[in-house]
C-alpha positions as a LaTeX table, in Angstrom:
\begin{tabular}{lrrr}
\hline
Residue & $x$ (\AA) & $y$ (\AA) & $z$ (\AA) \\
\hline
Unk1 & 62.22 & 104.00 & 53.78 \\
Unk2 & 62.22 & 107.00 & 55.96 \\
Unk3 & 63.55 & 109.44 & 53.63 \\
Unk4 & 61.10 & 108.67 & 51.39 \\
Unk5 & 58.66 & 110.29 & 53.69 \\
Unk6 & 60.52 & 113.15 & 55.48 \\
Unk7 & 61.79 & 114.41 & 52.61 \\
Unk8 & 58.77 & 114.89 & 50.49 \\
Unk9 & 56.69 & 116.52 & 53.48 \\
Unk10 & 59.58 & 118.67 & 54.29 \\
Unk11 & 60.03 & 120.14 & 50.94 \\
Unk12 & 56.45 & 120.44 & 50.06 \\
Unk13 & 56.01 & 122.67 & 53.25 \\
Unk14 & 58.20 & 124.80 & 52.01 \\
Unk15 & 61.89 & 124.02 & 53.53 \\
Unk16 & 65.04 & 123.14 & 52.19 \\
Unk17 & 66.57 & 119.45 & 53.22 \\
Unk18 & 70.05 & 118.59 & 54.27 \\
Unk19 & 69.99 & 114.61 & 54.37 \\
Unk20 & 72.70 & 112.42 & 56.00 \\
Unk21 & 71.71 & 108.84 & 54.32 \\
Unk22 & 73.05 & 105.52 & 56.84 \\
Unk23 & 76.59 & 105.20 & 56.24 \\
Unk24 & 75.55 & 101.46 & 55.41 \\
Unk25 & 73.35 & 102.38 & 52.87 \\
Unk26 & 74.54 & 105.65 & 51.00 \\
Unk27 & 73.81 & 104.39 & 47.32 \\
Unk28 & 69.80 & 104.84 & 47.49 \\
Unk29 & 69.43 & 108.65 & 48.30 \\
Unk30 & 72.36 & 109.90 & 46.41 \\
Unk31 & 70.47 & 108.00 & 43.57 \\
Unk32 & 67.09 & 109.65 & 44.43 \\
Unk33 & 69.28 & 113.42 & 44.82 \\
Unk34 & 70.17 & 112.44 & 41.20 \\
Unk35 & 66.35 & 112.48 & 40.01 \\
Unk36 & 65.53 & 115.60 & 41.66 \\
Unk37 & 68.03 & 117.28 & 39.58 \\
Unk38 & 66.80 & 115.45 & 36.47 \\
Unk39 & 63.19 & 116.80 & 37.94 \\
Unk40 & 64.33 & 119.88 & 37.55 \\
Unk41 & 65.10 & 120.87 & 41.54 \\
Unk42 & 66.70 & 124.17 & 41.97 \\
Unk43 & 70.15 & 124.14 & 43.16 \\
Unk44 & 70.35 & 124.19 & 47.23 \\
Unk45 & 66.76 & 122.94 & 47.70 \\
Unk46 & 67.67 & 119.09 & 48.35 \\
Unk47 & 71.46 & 118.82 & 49.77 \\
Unk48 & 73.21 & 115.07 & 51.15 \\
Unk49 & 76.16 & 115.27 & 52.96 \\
Unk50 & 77.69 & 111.46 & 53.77 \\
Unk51 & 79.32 & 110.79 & 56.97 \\
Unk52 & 79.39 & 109.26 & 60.09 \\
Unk53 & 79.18 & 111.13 & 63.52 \\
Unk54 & 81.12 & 113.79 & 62.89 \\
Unk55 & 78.77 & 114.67 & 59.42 \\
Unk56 & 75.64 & 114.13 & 62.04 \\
Unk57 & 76.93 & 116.80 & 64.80 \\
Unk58 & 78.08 & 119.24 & 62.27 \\
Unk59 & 74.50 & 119.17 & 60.92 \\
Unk60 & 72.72 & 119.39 & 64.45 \\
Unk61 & 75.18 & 122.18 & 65.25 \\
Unk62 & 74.58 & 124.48 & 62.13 \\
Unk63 & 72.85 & 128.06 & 63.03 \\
Unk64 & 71.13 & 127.79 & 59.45 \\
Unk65 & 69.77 & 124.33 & 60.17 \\
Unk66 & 66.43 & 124.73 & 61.95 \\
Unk67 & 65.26 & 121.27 & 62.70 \\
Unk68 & 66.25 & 117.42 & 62.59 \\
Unk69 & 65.16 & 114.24 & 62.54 \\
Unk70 & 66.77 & 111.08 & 63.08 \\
Unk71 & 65.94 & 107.90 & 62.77 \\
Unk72 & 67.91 & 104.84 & 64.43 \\
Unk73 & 69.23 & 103.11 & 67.74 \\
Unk74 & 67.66 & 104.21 & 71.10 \\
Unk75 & 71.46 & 105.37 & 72.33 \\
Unk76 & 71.75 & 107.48 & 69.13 \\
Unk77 & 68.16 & 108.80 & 69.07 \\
Unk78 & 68.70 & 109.83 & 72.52 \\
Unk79 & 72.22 & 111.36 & 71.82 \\
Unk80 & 70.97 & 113.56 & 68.82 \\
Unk81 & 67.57 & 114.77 & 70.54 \\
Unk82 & 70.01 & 115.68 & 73.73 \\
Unk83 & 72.19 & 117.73 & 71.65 \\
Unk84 & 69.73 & 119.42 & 69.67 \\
Unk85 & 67.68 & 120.26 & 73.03 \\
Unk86 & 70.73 & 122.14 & 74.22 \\
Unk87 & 71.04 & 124.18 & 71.27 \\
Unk88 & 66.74 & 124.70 & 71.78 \\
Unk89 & 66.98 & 123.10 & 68.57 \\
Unk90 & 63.57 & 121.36 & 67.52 \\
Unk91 & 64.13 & 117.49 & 67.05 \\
Unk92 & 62.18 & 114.19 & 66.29 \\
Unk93 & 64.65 & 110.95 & 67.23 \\
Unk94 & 63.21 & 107.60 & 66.91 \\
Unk95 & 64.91 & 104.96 & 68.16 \\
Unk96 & 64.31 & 100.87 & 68.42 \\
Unk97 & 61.38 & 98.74 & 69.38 \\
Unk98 & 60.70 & 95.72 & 70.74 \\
Unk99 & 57.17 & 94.84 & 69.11 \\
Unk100 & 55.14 & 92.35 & 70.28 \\
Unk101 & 52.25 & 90.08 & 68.68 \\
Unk102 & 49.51 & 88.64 & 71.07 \\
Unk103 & 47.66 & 85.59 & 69.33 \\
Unk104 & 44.45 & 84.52 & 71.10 \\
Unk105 & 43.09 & 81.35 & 70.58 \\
Unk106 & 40.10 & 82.44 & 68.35 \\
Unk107 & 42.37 & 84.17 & 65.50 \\
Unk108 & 42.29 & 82.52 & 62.31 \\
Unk109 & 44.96 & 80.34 & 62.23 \\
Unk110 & 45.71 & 80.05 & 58.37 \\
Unk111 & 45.65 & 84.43 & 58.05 \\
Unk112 & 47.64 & 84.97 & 61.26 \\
Unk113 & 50.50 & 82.41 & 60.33 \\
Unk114 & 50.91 & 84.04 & 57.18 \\
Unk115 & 51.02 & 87.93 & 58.10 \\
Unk116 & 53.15 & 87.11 & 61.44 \\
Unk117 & 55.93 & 85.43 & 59.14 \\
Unk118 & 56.27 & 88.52 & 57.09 \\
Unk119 & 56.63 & 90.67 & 59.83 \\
Unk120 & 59.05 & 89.12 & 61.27 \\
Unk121 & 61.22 & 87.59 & 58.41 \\
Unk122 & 60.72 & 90.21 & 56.17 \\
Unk123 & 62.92 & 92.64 & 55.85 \\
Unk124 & 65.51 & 90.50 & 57.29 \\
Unk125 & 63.83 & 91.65 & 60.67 \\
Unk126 & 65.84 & 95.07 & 59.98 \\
Unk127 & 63.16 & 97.69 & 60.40 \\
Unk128 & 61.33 & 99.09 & 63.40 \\
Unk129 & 58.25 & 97.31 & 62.63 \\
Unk130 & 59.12 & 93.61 & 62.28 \\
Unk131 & 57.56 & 91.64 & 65.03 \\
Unk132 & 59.67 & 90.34 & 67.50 \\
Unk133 & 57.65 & 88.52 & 70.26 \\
Unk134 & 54.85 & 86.32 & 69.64 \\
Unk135 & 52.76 & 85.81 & 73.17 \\
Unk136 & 50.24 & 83.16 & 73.12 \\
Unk137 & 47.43 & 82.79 & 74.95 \\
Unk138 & 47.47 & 79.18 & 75.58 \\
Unk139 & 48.36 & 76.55 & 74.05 \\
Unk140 & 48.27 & 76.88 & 70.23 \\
Unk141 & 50.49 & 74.47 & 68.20 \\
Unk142 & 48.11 & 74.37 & 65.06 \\
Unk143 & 49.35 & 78.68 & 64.97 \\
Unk144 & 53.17 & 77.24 & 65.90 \\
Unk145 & 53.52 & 74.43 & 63.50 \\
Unk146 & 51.66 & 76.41 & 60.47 \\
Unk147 & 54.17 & 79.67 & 61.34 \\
Unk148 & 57.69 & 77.31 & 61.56 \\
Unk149 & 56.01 & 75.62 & 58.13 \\
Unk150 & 55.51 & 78.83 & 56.61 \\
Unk151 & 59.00 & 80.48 & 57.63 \\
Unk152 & 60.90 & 77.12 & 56.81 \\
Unk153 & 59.90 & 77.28 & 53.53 \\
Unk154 & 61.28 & 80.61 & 52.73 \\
Unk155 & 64.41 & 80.65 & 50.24 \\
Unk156 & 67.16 & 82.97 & 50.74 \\
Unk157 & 68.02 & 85.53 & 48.31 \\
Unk158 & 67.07 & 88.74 & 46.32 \\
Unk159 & 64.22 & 88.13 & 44.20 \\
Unk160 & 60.59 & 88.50 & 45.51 \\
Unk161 & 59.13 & 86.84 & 48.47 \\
Unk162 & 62.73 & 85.45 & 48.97 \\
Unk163 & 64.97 & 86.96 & 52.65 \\
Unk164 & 68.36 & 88.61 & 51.90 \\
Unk165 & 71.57 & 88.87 & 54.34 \\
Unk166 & 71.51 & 91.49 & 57.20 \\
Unk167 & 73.08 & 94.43 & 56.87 \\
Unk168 & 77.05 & 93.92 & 57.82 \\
Unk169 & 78.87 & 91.09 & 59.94 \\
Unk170 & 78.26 & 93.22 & 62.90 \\
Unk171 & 74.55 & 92.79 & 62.63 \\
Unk172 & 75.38 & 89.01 & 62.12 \\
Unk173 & 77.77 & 88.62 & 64.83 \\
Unk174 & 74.77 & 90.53 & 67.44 \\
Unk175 & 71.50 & 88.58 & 66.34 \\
Unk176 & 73.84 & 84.72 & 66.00 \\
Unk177 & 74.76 & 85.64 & 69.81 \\
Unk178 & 71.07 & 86.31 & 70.44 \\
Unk179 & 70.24 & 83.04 & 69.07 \\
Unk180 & 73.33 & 81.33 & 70.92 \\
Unk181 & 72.30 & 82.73 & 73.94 \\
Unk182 & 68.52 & 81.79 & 73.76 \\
Unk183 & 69.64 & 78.17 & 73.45 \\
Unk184 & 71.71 & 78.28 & 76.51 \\
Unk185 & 68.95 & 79.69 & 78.51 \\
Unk186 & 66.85 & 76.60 & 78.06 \\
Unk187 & 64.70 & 77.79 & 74.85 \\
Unk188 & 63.91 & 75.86 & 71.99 \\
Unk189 & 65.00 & 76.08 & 68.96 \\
Unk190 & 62.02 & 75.58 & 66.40 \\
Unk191 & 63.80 & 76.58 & 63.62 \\
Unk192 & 67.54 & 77.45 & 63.26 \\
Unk193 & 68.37 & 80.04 & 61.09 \\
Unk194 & 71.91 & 79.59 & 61.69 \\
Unk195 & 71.79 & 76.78 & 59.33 \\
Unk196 & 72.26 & 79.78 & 56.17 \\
Unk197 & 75.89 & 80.72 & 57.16 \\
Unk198 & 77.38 & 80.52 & 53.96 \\
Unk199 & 81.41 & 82.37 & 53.17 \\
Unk200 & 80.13 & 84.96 & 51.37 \\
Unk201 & 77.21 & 87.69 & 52.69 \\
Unk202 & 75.69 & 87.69 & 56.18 \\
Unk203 & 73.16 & 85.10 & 56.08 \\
Unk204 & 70.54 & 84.36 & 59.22 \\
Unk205 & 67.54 & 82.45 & 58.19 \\
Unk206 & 64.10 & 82.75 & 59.99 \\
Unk207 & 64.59 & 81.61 & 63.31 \\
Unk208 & 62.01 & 81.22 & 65.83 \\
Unk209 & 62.45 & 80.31 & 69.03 \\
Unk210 & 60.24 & 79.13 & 71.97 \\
Unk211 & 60.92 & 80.52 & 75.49 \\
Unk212 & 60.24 & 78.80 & 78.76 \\
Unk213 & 60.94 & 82.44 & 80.53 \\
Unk214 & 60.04 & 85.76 & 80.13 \\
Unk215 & 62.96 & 87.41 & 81.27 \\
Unk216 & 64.90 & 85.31 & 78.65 \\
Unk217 & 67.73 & 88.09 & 77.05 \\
Unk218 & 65.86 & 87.26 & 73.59 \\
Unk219 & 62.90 & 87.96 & 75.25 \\
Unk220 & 63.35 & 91.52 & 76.22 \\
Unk221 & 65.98 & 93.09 & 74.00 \\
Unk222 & 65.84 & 94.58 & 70.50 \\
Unk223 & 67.67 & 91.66 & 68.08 \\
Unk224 & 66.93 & 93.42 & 64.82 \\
Unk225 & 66.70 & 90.52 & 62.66 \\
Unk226 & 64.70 & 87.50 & 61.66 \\
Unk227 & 64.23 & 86.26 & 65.07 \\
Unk228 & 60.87 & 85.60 & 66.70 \\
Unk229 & 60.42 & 84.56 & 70.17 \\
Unk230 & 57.51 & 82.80 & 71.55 \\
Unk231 & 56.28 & 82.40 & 74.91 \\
Unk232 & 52.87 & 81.28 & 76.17 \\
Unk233 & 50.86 & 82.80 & 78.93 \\
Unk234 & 47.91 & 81.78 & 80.72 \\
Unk235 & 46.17 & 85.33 & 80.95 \\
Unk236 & 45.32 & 88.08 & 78.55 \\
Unk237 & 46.40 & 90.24 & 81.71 \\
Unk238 & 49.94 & 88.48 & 81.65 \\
Unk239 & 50.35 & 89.14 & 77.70 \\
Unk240 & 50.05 & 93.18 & 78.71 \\
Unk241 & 52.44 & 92.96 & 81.62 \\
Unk242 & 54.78 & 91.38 & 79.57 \\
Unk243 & 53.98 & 93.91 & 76.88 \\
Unk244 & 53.69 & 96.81 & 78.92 \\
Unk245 & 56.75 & 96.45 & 81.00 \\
Unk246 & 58.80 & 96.18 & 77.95 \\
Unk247 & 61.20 & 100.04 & 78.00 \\
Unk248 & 60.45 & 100.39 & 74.35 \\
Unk249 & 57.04 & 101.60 & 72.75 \\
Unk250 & 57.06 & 101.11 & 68.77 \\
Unk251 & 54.12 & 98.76 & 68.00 \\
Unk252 & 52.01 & 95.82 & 68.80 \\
Unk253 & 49.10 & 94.07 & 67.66 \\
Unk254 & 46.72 & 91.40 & 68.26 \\
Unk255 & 44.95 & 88.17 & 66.54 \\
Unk256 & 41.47 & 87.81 & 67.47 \\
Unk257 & 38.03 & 87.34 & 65.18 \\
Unk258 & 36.10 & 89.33 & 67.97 \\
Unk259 & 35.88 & 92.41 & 68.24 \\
Unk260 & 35.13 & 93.24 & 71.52 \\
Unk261 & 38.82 & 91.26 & 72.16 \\
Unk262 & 40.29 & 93.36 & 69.80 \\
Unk263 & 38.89 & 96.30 & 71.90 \\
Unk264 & 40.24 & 95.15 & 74.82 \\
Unk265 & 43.60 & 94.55 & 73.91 \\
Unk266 & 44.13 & 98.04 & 72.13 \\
Unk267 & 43.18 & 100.09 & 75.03 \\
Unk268 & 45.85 & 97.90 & 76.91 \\
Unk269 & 48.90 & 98.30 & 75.11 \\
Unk270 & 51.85 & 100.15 & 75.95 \\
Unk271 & 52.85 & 101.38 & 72.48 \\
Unk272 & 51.94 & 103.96 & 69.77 \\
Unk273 & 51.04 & 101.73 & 66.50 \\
Unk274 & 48.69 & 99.10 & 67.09 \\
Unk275 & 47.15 & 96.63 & 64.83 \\
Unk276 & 44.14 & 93.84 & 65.00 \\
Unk277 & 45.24 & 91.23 & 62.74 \\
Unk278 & 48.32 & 93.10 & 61.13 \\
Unk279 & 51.50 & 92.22 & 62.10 \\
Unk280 & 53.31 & 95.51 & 60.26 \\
Unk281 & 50.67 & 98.44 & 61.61 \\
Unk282 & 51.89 & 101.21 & 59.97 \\
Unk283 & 49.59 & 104.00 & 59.74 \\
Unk284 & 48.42 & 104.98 & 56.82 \\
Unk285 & 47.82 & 108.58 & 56.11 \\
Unk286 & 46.86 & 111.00 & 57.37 \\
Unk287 & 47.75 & 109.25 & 60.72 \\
Unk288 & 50.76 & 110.05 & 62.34 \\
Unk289 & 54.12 & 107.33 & 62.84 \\
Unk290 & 56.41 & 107.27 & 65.63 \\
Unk291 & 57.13 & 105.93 & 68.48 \\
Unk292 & 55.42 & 107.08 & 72.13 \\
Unk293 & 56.78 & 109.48 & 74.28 \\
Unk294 & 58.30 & 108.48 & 77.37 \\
Unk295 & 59.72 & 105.26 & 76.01 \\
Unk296 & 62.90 & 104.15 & 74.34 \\
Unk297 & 61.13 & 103.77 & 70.56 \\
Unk298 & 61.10 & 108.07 & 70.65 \\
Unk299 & 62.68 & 110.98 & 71.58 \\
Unk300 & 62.22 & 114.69 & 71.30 \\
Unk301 & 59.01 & 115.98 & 69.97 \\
Unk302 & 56.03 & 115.35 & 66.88 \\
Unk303 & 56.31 & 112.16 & 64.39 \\
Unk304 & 57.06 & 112.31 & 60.74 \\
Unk305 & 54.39 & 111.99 & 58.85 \\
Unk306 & 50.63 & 112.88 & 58.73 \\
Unk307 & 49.61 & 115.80 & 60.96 \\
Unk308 & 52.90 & 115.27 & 63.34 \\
Unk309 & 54.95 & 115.58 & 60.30 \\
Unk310 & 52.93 & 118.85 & 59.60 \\
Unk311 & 53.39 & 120.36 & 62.32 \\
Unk312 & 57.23 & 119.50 & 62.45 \\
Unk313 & 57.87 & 120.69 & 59.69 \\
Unk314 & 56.59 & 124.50 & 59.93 \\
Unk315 & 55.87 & 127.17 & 61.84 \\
Unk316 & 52.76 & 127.51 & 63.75 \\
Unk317 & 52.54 & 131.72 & 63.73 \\
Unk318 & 49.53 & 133.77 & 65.24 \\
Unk319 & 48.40 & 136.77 & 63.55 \\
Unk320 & 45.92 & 139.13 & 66.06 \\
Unk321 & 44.85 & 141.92 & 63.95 \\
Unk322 & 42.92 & 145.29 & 64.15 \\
Unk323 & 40.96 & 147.24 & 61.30 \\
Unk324 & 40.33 & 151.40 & 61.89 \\
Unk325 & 36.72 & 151.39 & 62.04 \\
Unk326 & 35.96 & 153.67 & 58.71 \\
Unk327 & 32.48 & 155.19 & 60.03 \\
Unk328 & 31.54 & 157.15 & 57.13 \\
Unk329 & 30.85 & 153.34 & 55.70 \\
Unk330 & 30.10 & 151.20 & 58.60 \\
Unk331 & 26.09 & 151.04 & 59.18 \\
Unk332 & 24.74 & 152.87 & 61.70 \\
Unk333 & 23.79 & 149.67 & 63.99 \\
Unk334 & 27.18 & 148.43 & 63.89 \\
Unk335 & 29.23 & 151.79 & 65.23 \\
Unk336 & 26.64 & 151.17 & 68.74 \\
Unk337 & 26.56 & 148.08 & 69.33 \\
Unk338 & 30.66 & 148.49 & 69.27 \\
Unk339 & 32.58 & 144.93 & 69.73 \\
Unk340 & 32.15 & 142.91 & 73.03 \\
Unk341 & 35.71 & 141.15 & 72.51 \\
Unk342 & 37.91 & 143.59 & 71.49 \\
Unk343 & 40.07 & 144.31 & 74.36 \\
Unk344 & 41.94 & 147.16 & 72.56 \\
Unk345 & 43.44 & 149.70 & 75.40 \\
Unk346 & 41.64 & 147.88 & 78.15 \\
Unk347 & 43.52 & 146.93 & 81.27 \\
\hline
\end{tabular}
C-alpha cells in the first residue's frame, strides 16, 4: 500500500526511487517496476533492490541516496531513522500503532458494528490502521452482540469480503499467544478465532475479546492481526487516559451522532489520524498521513503524502535577489522615493 503512494509523489517531484519491497511480499512491486518499463520509464529512474537488513543499511548508507523512508515495526522505524540521523541523512520511519475505537452510547448501533468489523478484521488486522481496542462507554451489548454477529459470519478465504491467512507462521505463532494469553488473564473470549487453524496457511479468524483490565498484555500491545479487545469504562475521561497513555500514536476515532461529542473527543486524543464514525481514518488528500511525533507510531521527520510528502520529497531553496536600477528607464518618482527594505550595504 505504501509504495503506491511514496513512489508516485517522489518521482513526480522530480527524484529518482530506489525501493526495498518487504522481504515477505517482494512479488507486488517488482510487478509494478515491470509496468513502468512497459510505460515507457527511462532506465535508472525507478530502481528495487530485494533484501533484508543488509539491502536496507546499504541503501541508508549510500552518499548518492538523499533521503528514506521506511515503513514498519517501532524497533525498526527507530533503528533506520537513528542511522540515517547520524549520517544527517533526512528520514521519515513509521512504525506500529495501537489504535483505539471509543463507542458512546448514542452511536448508531447498526453503522458502527459494521465499519468497526472491517477495521479490525480486514486486512487480516495487518496494517497500521486496523482497530485494535474498542472502549465502551457503558454498557452496550446491543453494539457487542451485533459486532461478534457481524465478525462470526465472515468466511475465510481470498475472494471479496472474505479474511485471508496472516502473513507467515511467525505472525501466527505472536497474535495465537496474544489470544492464549488474554484468556489466562481472566478475559473473555467472545469469539475464538483460533477455531480456523487448518494444516495448510496461517489461519486466525476474527477474534474479539472482552477485558476485565486495562493493563491486560492484549490490551496495551500492538497484536497485528484480527484481534479486537474490548473493555468498558464508566467515563469519557477514562476512555482518553486509557487512550492517551497508550506509547504509540497512529489513529483513533469515535462513535457518536452528536456533534458536540465528536468535538470533544477529537481535541482529546493522543494520536495523529482521527475519525468520527470511521474506524479506518485515513486522510484523504491533500491531508497529510503518519504517525505523531514523539510517539512510537513515527520517527524522524514530515509524513508521506499530501503537503508532508511535499515537502519530503524536495528541496525548500531561497532565492534573495537584486536588479541594477537602470535609471535612464525607471520614472522619475521611483529613483526618490528609493526602497525602504532593501538593506543592500547597510550594517
Amino acid at each position: 500500500m505504501v509504495p503506491m503512494w511514496t513512489v508516485p509523489i517522489a518521482l513526480v517531484l522530480g527524484n529518482t526511487v530506489v525501493l526495498k519491497p518487504s522481504e515477505k511480499v517482494p512479488l507486488t512491486m517488482r510487478r509494478v517496476a515491470q509496468l513502468f518499463a512497459e510505460a515507457g520509464f527511462p532506465d535508472g529512474v525507478f530502481n528495487m533492490v530485494q533484501g533484508t537488513k543488509e539491502a536496507v543499511e546499504a541503501i541508508i548508507d549510500h552518499k548518492d541516496i538523499k533521503a528514506v523512508t521506511f515503513v514498519g515495526s517501532s524497533p525498526v522505524a527507530n533503528i533506520v531513522a537513528s542511522r540515517c540521523r547520524a549520517l544527517n541523512k533526512r528520514v521519515t520511519a513509521l512504525g506500529g500503532a495501537k489504535n483505539h475505537l471509543v463507542a458512546l452510547p448514542d452511536c448508531e448501533v447498526e453503522g458502527a458494528s459494521s465499519d468497526i468489523c472491517v477495521s479490525f478484521a480486514g486486512c487480516a488486522g495487518q496494517r497500521c490502521m486496523a482497530a485494535s481496542v474498542l472502549l465502551l462507554v457503558g454498557q452496550q451489548d446491543d453494539l457487542v452482540h451485533k459486532l461478534v454477529q457481524k465478525s462470526a459470519a465472515i468466511q475465510a478465504g481470498s475472494g471479496k469480503g472474505q479474511l485471508g491467512p496472516v502473513i507467515d507462521n511467525r505472525s501466527y505463532q505472536k497474535i495465537i499467544s496474544y489470544i492464549d494469553q488474554a484468556e489466562k488473564d481472566g478475559a473473555k473470549i467472545l469469539l475464538d478465532g483460533r477455531s480456523w487453524k487448518r494444516d495448510a496457511g496461517n489461519w486466525v479468524g476474527p477474534t474479539i475479546i472482552l477485558h476485565s483490565s486495562s493493563d491486560d498484555k492484549t490490551m496495551k500491545e500492538e497484536v497485528f492481526g484480527p484481534v479486537l479487545s474490548i473493555y468498558v469504562v464508566k467515563s469519557w475521561e477514562e476512555a482518553i487516559e486509557i487512550e492517551n497513555s497508550n506509547p504509540f500514536g497512529n489513529a483513533a476515532s469515535v462513535y457518536t451522532t452528536n456533534g458536540a461529542n465528536a468535538e470533544w473527543f477529537t481535541s482529546q486524543f493522543r494520536a495523529s489520524m482521527l475519525g468520527v464514525n470511521v474506524g479506518i481514518p485515513v486522510p484523504r488528500e491533500p491531508f497529510s498521513f503518519g504517525g505523531l511525533y514523539g510517539t512510537h507510531s513515527k520517527y524522524g521527520d514530515m509524513d508521506i503524502t499530501g503537503d508532508g510528502g511535499m515537502e519530503f520529497f524536495t528541496n525548500r531553496i531561497k532565492v534573495t535577489t537584486k536588479w541594477p536600477l537602470v535609471r535612464s528607464l525607471a520614472p522619475q518618482a521611483s529613483v526618490e522615493s528609493g526602497d525602504a527594505a532593501n538593506f543592500a550595504g547597510q550594517m
